[in-house]
C-alpha positions as CSV (number, residue, x, y, z in Angstrom):
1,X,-77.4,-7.4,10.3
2,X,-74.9,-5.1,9.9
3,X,-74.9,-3.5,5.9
4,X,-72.0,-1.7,4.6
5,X,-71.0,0.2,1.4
6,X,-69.2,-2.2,-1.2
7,X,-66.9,-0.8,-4.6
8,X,-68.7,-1.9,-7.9
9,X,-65.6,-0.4,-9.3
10,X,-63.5,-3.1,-7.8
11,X,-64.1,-5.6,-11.2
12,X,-62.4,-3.5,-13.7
13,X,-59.0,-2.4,-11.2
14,X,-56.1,-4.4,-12.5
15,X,-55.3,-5.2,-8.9
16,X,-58.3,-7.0,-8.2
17,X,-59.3,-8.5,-11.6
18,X,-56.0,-10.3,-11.8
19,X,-57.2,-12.7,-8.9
20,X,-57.8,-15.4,-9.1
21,X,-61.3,-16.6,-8.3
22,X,-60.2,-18.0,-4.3
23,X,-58.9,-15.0,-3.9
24,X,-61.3,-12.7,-5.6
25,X,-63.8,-14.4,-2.6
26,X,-61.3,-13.7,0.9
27,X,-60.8,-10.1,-0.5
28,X,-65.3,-9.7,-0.5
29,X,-65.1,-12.1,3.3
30,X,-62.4,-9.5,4.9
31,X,-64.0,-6.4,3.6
32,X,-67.4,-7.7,5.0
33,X,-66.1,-8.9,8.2
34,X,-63.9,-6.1,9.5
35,X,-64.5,-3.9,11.5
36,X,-65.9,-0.4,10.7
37,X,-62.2,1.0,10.5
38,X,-61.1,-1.8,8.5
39,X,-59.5,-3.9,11.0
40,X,-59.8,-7.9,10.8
41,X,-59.4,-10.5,13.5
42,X,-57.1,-12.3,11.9
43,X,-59.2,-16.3,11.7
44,X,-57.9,-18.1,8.7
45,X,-59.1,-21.2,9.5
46,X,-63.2,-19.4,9.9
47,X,-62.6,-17.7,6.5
48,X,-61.0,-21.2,4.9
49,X,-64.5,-23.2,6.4
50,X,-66.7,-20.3,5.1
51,X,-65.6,-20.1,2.0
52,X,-64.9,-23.7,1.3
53,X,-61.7,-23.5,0.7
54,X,-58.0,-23.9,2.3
55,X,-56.4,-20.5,2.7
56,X,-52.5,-20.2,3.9
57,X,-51.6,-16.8,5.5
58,X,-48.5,-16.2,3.3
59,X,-50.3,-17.2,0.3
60,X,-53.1,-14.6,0.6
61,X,-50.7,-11.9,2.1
62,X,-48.6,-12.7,-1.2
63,X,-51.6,-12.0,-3.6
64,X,-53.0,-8.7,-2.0
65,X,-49.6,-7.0,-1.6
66,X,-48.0,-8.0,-4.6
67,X,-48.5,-4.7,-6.7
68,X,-49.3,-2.6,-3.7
69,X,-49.5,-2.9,0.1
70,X,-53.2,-3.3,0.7
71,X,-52.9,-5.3,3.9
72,X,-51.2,-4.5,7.0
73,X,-51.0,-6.6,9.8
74,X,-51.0,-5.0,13.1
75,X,-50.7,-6.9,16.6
76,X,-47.6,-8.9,16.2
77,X,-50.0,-11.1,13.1
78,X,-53.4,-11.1,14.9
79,X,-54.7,-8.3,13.0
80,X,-55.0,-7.1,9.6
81,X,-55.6,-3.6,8.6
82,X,-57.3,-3.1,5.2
83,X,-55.5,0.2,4.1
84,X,-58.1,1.7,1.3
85,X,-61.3,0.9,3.9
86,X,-61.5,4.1,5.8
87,X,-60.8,6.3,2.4
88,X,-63.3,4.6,1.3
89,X,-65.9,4.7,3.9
90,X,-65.3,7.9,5.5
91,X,-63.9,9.9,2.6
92,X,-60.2,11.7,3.0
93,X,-60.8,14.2,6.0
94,X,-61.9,12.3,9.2
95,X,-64.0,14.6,11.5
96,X,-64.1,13.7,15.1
97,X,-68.0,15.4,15.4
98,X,-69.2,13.2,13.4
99,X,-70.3,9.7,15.4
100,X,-69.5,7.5,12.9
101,X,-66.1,8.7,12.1
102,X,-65.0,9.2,15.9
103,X,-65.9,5.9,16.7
104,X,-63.3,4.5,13.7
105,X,-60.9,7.2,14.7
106,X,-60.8,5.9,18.4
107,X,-60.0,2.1,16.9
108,X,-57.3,3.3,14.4
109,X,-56.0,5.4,17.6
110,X,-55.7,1.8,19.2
111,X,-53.5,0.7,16.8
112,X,-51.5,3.5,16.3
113,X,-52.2,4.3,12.6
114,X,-52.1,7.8,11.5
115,X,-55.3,9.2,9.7
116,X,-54.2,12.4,8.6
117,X,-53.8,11.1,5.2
118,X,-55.3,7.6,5.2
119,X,-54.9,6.8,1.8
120,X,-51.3,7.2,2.2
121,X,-51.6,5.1,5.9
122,X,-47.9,5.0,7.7
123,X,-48.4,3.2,10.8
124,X,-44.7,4.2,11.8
125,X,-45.2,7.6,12.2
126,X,-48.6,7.8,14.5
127,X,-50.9,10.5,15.5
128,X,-53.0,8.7,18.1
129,X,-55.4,11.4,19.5
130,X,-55.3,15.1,20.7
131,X,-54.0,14.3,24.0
132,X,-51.1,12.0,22.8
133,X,-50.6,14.8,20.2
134,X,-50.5,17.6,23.0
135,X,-48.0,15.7,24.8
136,X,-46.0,15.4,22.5
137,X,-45.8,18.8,21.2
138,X,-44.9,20.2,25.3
139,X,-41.9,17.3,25.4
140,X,-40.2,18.5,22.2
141,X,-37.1,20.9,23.5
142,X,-35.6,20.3,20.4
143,X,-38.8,21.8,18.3
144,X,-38.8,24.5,21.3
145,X,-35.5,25.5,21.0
146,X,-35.8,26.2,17.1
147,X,-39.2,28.0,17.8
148,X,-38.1,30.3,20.2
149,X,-34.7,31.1,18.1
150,X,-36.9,30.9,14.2
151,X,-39.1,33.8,15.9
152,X,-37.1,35.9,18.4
153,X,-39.3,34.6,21.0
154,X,-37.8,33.6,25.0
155,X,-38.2,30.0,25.7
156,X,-40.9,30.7,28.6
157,X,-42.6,32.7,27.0
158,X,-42.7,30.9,23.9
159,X,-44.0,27.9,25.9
160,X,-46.5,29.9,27.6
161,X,-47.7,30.5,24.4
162,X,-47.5,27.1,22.6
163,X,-50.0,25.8,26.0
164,X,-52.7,28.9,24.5
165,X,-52.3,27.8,21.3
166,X,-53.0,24.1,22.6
167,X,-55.9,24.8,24.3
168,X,-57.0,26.7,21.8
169,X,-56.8,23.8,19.0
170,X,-57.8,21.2,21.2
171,X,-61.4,23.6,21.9
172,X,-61.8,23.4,18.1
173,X,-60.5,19.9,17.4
174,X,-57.4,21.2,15.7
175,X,-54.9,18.5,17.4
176,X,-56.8,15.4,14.9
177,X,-54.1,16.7,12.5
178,X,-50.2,15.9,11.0
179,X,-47.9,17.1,14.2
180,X,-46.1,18.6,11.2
181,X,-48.8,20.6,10.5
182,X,-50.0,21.5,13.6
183,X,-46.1,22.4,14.4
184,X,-46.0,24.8,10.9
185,X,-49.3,26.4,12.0
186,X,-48.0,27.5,15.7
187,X,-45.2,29.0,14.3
188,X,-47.7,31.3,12.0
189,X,-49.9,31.3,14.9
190,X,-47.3,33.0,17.0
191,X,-46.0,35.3,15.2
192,X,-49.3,36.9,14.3
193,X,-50.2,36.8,18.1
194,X,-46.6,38.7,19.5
195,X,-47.2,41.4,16.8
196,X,-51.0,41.8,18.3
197,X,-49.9,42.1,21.4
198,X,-47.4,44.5,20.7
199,X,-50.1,46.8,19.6
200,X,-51.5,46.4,23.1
């Protein structure tokens, strides 16, 4: 049996005391029968017979993303993401050493939804993984081209450099982060690393 943290705080947030009671009782049934990153195969018709009671997609939809978006359906409807379950479970910085949290990183990497800041999910703007990430970053020539002219730097050597830097993070785990960020700390990165080896 699998066990699984629960919120006791949940009864006195406005968003879930105002309820009502049916719904109060889907809201417990997803978060116990996701997944351990918060995804639900979507069964309305098992929740309706185990709770003893007719449930209507829209209707429950309607009632948990009326003051804020708590559900997101992924999979063209067959899925539902719970957004605040990872925050929740795994805290706000998701660390790829550790089992539990690679193995919820690798299902949100599925679905394409970012985890960089999971309390503030965006599922349009993904960072799927380190490869994906690296990818990425060696396809930009638009980023490239500002790089190389922001720091002085040829375009060759400047991607010489960036494939380092890549190997580099991805030793350490440093692609499980925003591209933006990852992007902002190349630029720092290479700068530092020209005027070392201009000391050479």
């Amino acid at each position: 049996m699998a066990k699984r943290f629960t919120d006791t705080t949940k009864w006195q947030r406005p968003t879930f005391r105002r309820l009502p009671p049916e719904m109060k009782l889907f809201w417990i049934f997803l978060v116990d029968n996701c997944d351990h990153a918060g995804i639900w195969i979507k069964d309305i018709e098992a929740a309706s017979f185990l709770i003893g009671r007719d449930y209507k997609e829209d209707e429950v939809l309607e009632w948990f993303n009326k003051d804020e978006k708590r559900i997101e359906v992924l999979s063209g409807g067959s899925r539902w993401f719970i957004r605040e379950f990872v925050n929740f479970h795994y805290g706000d910085v998701m660390n790829p050493k550790n089992n539990a949290h690679l193995g919820a990183m690798k299902i949100l990497d599925k679905y394409n939804i970012r985890y960089d800041k999971i309390g503030e999910v965006d599922t349009s703007s993904v960072i799927s993984g380190s490869e994906d990430t690296k990818e990425k970053l060696l396809k930009d020539q638009k980023w490239h081209q500002a790089i190389s002219k922001n720091t002085s730097t040829d375009i060759g050597v400047m991607y010489n450099y960036l494939k380092l830097f890549l190997r580099d993070q991805e030793e350490c785990d440093g692609l499980y982060r925003p591209v933006n960020e990852i992007k902002s700390h190349f630029k720092n990165w290479l700068l530092k690393k020209k005027k070392d080896d201009a000391r050479i």
